[in-house]
C-alpha positions in Angstrom: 113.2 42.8 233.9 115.6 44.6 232.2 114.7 47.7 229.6 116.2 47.9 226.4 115.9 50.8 224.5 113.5 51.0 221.3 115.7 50.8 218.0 116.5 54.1 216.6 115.1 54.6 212.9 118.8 54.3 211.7 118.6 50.6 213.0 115.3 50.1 211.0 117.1 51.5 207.7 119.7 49.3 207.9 117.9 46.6 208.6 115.8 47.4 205.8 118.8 47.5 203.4 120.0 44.3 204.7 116.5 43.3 203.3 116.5 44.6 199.7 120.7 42.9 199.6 119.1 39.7 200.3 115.8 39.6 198.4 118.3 40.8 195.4 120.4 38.0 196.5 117.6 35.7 195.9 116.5 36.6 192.6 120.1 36.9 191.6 120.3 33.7 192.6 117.4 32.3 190.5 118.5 33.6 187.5 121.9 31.9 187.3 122.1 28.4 185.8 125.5 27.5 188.1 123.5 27.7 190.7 120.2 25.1 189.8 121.9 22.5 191.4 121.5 24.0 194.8 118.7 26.3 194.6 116.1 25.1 196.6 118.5 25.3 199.7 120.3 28.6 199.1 116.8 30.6 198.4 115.5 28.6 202.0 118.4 29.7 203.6 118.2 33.3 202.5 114.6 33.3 203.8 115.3 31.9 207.4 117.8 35.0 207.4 115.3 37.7 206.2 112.4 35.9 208.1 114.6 36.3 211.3 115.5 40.0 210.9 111.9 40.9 210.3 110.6 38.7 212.8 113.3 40.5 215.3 113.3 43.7 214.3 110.0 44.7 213.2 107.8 42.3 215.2 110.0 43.5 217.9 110.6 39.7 219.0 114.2 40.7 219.8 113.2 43.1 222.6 110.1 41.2 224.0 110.4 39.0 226.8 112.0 35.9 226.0 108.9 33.7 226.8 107.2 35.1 223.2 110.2 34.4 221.6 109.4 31.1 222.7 105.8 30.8 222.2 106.8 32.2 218.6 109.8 30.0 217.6 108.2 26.4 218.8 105.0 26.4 216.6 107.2 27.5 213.9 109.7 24.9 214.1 107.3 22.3 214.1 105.9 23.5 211.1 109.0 23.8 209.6 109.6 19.9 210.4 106.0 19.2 209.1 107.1 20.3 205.9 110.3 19.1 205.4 109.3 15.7 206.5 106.2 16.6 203.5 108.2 17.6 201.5 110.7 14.4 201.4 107.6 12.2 201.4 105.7 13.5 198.2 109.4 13.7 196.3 109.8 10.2 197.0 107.0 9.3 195.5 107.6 11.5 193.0 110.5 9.4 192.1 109.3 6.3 192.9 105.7 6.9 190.5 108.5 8.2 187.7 111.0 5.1 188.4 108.1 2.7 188.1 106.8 4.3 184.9 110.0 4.2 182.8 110.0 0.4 183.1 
């Protein structure tokens, strides 16, 4: 197994700018009306990619042994289908109870 060497505090600065450029991203992002149309997506997106750099950086997932990446990253893609596929299944009836009522 191969050592890598434990990131410098440099590497944890920068990573923790990258942080504050996308949380302001995000909130940037809620506040402007062009984008309400896509909102939902852009703000999930931006949290996969802040998720990941913590997740790789700070829970030190990057460095580990690729089997932990695994265990990690399964149990959260499931979940991550459980509730997208929720998700889709409560708007839909959302729509469908508000369809039926306007008749």
């Amino acid at each position: 197994m191969n050592e890598q060497s434990h990131p410098t505090a440099g590497v944890y600065l920068r990573v923790a700018a990258v942080l504050v450029i996308l949380t302001v991203l995000e909130v940037g992002v809620f506040y402007v009306p062009a984008f309400r149309a896509v909102l939902v997506p852009v703000l999930l997106v931006l949290s996969a990619a802040k998720f990941t750099l913590v997740a790789m950086f700070y829970m030190h997932l990057r460095a580990d042994s690729k089997f932990f990446t695994f265990l990690f990253g399964v149990p959260l893609l499931l979940a991550v289908g459980v509730m997208v596929a929720l998700l889709f299944l409560f708007l839909g009836a959302l729509t469908l109870r508000g369809a039926a009522g306007a008749g």
